[in-house]
N, CA, C and O atoms as a GROMACS GRO file, in nm:
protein
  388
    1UNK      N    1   9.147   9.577  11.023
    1UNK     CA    2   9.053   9.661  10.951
    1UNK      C    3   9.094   9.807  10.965
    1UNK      O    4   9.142   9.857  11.067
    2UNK      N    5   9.064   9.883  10.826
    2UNK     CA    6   9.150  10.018  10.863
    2UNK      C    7   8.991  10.121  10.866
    2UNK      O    8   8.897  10.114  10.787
    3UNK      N    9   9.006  10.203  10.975
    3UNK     CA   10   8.904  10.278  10.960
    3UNK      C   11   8.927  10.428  10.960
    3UNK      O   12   9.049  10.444  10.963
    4UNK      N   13   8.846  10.576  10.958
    4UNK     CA   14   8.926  10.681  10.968
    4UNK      C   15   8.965  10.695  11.101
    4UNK      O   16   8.958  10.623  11.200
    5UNK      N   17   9.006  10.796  11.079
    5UNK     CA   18   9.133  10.813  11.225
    5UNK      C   19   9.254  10.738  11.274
    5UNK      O   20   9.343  10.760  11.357
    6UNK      N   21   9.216  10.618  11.173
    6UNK     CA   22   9.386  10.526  11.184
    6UNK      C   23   9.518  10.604  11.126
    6UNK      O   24   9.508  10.724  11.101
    7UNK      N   25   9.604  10.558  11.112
    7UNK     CA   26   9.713  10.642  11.023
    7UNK      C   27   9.760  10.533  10.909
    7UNK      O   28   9.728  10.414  10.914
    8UNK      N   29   9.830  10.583  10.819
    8UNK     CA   30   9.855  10.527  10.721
    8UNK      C   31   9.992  10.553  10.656
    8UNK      O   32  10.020  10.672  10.646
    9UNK      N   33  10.076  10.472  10.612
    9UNK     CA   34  10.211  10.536  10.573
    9UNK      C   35  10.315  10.432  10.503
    9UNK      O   36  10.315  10.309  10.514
   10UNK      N   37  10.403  10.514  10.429
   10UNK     CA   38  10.502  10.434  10.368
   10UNK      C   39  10.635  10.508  10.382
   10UNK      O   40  10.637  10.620  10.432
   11UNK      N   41  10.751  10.446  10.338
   11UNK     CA   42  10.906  10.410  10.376
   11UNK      C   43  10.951  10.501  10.206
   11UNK      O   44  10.976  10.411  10.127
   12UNK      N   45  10.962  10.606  10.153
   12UNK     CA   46  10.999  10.686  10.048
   12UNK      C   47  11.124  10.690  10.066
   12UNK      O   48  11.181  10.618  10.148
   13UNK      N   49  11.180  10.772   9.995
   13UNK     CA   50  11.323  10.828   9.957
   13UNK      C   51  11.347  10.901   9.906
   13UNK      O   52  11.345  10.868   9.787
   14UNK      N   53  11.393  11.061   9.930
   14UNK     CA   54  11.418  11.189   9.833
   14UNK      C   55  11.614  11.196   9.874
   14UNK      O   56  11.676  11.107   9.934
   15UNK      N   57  11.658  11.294   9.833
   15UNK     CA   58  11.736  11.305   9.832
   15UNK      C   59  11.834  11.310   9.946
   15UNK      O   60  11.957  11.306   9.952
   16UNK      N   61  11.719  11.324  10.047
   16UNK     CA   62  11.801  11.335  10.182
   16UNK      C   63  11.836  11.189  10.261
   16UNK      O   64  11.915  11.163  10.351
   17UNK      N   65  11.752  11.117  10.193
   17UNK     CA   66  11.793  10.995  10.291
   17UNK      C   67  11.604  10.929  10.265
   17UNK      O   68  11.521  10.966  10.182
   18UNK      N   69  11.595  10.835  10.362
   18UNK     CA   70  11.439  10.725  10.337
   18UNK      C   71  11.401  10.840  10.475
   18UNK      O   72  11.461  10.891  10.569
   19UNK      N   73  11.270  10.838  10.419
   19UNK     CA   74  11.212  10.869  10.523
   19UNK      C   75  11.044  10.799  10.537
   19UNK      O   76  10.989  10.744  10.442
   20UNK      N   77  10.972  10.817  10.690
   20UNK     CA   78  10.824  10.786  10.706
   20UNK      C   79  10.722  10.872  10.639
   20UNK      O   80  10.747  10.983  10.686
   21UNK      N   81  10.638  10.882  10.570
   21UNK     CA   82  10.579  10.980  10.498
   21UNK      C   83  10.400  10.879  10.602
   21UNK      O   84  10.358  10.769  10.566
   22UNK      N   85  10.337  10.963  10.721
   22UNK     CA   86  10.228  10.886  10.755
   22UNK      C   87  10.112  11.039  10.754
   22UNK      O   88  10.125  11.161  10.746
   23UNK      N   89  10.014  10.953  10.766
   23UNK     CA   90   9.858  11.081  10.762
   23UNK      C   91   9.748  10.983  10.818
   23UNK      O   92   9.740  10.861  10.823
   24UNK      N   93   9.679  11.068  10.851
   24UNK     CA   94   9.563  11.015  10.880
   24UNK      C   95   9.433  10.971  10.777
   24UNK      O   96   9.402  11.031  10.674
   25UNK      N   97   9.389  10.890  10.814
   25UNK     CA   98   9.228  10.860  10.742
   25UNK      C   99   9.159  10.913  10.747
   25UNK      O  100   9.107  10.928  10.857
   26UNK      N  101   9.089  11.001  10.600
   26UNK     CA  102   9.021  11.116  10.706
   26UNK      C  103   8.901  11.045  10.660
   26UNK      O  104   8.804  11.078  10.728
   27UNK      N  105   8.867  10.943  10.550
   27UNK     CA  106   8.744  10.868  10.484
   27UNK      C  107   8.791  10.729  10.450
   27UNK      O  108   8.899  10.670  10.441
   28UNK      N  109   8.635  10.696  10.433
   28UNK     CA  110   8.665  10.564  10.379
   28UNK      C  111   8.530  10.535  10.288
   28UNK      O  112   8.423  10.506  10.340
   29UNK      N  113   8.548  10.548  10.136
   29UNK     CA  114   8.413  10.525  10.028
   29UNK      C  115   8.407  10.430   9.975
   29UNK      O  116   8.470  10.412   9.870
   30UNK      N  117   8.338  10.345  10.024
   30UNK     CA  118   8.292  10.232   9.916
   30UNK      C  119   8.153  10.238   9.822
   30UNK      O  120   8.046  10.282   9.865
   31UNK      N  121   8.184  10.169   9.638
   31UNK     CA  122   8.153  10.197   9.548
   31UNK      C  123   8.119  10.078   9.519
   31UNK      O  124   8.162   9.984   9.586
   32UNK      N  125   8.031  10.055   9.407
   32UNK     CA  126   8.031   9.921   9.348
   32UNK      C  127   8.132   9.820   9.297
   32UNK      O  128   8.139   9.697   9.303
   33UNK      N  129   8.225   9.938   9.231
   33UNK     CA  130   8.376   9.866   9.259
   33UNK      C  131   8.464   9.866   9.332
   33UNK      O  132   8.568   9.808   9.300
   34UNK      N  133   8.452   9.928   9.445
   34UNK     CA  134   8.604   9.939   9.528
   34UNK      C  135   8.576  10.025   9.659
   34UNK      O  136   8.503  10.125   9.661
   35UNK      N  137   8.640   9.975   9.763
   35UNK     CA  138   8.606  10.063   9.882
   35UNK      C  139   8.784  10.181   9.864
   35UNK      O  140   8.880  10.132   9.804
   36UNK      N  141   8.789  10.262   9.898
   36UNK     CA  142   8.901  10.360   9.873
   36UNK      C  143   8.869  10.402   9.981
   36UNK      O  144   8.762  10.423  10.037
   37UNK      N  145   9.024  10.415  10.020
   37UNK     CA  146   9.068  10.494  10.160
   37UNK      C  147   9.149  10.660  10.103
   37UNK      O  148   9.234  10.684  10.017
   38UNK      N  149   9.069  10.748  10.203
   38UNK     CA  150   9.104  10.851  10.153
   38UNK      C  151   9.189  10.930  10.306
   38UNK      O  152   9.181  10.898  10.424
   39UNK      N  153   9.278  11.052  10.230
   39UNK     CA  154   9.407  11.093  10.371
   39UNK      C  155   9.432  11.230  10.252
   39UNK      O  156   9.417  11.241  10.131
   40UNK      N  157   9.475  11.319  10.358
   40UNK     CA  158   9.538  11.450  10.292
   40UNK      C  159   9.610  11.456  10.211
   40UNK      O  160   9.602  11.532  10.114
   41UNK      N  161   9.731  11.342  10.240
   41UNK     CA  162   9.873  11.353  10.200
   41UNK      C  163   9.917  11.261  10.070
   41UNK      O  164  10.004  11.281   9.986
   42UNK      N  165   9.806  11.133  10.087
   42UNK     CA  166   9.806  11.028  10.030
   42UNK      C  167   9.679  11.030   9.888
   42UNK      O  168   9.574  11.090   9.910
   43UNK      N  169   9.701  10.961   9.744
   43UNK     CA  170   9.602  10.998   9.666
   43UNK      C  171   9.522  10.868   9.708
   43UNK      O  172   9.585  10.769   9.746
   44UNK      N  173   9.425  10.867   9.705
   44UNK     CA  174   9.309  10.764   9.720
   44UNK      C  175   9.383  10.634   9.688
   44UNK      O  176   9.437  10.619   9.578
   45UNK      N  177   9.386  10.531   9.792
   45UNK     CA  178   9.393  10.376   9.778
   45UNK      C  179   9.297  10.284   9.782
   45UNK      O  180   9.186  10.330   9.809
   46UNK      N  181   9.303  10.179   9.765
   46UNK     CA  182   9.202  10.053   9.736
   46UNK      C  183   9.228   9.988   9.904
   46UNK      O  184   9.329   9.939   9.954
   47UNK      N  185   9.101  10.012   9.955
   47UNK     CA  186   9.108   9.917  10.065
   47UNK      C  187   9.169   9.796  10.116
   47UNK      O  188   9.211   9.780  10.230
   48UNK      N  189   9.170   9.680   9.983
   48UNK     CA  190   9.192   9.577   9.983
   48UNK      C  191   9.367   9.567   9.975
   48UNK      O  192   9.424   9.490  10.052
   49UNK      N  193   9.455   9.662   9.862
   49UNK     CA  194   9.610   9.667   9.869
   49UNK      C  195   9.668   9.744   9.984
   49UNK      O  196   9.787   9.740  10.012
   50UNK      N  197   9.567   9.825  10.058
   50UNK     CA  198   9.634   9.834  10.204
   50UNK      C  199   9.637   9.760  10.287
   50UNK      O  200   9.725   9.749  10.373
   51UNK      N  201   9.491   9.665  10.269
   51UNK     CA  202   9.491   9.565  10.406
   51UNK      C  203   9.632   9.449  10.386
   51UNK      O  204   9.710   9.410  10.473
   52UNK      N  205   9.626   9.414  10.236
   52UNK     CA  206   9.721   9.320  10.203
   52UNK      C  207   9.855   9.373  10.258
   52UNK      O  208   9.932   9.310  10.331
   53UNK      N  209   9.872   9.514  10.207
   53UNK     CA  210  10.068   9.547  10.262
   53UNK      C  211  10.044   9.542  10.406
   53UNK      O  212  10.126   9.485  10.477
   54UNK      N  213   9.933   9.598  10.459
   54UNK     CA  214   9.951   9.614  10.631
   54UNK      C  215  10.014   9.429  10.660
   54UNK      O  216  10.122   9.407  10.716
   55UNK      N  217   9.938   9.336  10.618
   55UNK     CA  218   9.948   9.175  10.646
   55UNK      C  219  10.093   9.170  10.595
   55UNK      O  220  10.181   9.157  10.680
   56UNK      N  221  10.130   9.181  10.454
   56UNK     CA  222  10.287   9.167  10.460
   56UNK      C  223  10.405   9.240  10.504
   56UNK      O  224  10.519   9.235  10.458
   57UNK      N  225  10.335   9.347  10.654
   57UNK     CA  226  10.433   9.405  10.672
   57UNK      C  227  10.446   9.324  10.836
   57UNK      O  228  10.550   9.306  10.898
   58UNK      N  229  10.313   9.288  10.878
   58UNK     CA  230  10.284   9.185  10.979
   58UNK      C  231  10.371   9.082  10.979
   58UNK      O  232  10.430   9.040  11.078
   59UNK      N  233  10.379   9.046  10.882
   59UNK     CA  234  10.433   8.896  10.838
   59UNK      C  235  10.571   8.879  10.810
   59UNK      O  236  10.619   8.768  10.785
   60UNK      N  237  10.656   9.014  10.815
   60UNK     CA  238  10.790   8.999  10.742
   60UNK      C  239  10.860   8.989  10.795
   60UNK      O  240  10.861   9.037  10.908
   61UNK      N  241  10.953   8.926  10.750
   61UNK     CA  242  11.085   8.866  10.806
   61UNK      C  243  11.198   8.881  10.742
   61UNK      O  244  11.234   8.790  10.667
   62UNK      N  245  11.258   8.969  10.753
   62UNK     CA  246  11.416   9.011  10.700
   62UNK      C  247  11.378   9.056  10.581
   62UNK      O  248  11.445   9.022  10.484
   63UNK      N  249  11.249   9.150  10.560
   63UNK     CA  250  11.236   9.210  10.473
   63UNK      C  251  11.144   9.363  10.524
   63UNK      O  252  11.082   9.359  10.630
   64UNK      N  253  11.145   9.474  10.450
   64UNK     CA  254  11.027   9.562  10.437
   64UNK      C  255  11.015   9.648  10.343
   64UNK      O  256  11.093   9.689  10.257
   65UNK      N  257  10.886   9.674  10.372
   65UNK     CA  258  10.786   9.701  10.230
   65UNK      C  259  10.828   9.872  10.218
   65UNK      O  260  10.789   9.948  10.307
   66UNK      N  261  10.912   9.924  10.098
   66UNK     CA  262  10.916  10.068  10.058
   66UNK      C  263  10.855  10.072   9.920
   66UNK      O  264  10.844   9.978   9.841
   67UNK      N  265  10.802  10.256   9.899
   67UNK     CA  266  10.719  10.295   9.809
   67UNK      C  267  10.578  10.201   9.855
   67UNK      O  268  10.537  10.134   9.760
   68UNK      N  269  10.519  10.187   9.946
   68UNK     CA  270  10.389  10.095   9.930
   68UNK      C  271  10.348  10.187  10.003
   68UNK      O  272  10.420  10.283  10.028
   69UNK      N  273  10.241  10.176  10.044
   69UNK     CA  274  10.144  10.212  10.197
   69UNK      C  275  10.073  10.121  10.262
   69UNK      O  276  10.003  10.034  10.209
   70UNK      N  277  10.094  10.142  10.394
   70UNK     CA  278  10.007  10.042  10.506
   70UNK      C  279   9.962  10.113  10.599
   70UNK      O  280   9.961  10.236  10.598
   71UNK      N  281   9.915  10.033  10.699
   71UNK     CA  282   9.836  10.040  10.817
   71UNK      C  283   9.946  10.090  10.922
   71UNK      O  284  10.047  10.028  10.954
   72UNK      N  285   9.908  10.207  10.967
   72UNK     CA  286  10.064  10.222  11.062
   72UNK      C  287  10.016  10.180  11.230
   72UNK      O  288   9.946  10.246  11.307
   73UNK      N  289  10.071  10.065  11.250
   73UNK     CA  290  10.021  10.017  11.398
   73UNK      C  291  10.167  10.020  11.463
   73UNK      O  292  10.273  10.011  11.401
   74UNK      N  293  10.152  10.033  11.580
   74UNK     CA  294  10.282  10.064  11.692
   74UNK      C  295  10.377   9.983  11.653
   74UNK      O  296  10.491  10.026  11.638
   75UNK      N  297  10.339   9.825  11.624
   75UNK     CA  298  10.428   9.750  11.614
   75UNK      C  299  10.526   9.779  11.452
   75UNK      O  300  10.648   9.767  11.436
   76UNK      N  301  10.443   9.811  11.372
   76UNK     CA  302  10.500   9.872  11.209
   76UNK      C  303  10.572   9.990  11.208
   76UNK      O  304  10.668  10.019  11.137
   77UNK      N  305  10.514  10.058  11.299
   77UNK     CA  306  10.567  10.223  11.250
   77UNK      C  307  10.658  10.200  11.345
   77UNK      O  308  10.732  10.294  11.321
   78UNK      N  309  10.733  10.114  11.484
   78UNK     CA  310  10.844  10.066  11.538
   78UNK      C  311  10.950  10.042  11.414
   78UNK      O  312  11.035  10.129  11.394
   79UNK      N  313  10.945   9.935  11.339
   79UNK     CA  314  10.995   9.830  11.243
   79UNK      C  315  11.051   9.958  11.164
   79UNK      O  316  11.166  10.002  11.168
   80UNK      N  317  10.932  10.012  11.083
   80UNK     CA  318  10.994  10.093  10.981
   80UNK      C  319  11.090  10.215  10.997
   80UNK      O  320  11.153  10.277  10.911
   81UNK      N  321  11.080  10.235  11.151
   81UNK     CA  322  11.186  10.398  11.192
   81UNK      C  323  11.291  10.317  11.229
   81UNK      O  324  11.393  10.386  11.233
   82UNK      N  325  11.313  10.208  11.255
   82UNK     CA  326  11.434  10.129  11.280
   82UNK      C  327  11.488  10.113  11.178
   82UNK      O  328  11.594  10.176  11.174
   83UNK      N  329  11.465  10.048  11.076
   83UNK     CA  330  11.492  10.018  10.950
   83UNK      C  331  11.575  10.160  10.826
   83UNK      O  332  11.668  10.153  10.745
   84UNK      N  333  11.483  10.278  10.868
   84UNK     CA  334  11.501  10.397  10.829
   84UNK      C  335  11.627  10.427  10.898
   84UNK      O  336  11.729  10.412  10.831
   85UNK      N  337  11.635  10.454  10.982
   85UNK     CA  338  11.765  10.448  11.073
   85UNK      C  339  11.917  10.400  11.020
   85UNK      O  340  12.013  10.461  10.975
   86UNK      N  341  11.891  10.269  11.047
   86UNK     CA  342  11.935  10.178  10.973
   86UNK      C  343  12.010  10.171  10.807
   86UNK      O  344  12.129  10.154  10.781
   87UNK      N  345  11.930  10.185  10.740
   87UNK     CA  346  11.923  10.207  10.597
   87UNK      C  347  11.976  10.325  10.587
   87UNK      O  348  12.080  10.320  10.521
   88UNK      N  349  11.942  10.460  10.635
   88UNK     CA  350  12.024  10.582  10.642
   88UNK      C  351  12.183  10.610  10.663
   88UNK      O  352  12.258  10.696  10.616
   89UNK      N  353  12.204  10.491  10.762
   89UNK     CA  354  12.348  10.495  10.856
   89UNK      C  355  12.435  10.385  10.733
   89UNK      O  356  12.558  10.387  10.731
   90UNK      N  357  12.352  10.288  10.630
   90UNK     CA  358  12.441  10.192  10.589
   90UNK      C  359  12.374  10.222  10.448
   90UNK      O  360  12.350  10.110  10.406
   91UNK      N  361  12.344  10.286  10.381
   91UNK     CA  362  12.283  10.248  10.215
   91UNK      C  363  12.368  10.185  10.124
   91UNK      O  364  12.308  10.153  10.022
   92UNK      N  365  12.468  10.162  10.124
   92UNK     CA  366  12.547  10.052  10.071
   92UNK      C  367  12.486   9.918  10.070
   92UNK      O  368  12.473   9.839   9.977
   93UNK      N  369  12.446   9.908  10.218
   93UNK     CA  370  12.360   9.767  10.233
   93UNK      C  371  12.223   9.733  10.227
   93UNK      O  372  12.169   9.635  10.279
   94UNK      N  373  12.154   9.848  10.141
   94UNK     CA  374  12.041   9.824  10.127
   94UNK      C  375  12.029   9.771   9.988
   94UNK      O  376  12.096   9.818   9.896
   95UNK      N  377  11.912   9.634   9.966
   95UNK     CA  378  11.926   9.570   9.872
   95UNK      C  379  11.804   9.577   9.831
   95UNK      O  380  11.725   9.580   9.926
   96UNK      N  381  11.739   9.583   9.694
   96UNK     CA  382  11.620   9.552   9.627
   96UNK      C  383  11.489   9.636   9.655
   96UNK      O  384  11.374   9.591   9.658
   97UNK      N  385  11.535   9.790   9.679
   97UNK     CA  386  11.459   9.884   9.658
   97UNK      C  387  11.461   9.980   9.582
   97UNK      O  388  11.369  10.061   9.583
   0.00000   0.00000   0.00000
């Protein structure tokens, strides 16, 4: 469950290389249609496609999730600075982003 004060973040790419782009939660509004998570950095998301990427970033296996946003928990925001690393040192071998 993401609440404020969690952090939140995704795996981008500008010209310099991939980088972590994370912020904090500073809200969370739910509406008749949609609960939206709100952050400084980030434009308003749907509760429900963060909880889902946070789960498929839980869940992955020889894969990870760029351009998305998730739930940044110790064990994720580990994964993804490795990966960044990684991907930085070899982009030749990065496939299907």
């Amino acid at each position: 469950m993401i609440k404020p004060g969690d952090y939140i973040g995704g795996i981008f790419i500008n010209d310099k290389g991939y980088y972590l782009l994370k912020d904090k939660v500073t809200k969370i509004v739910s509406t008749k249609k949609a609960t939206k998570v709100y952050s400084k950095k980030f434009y308003p998301f749907d509760l429900e496609d963060l909880e889902e990427n946070t789960r498929e970033m839980e869940e992955a296996n020889g894969y990870i999730l760029t351009r998305e946003t998730f739930k940044l928990t110790e064990p994720i925001e580990r994964q993804c600075n490795m990966w960044i690393e990684w991907a930085n040192k070899h982009p030749d071998k990065v496939e299907g982003v």
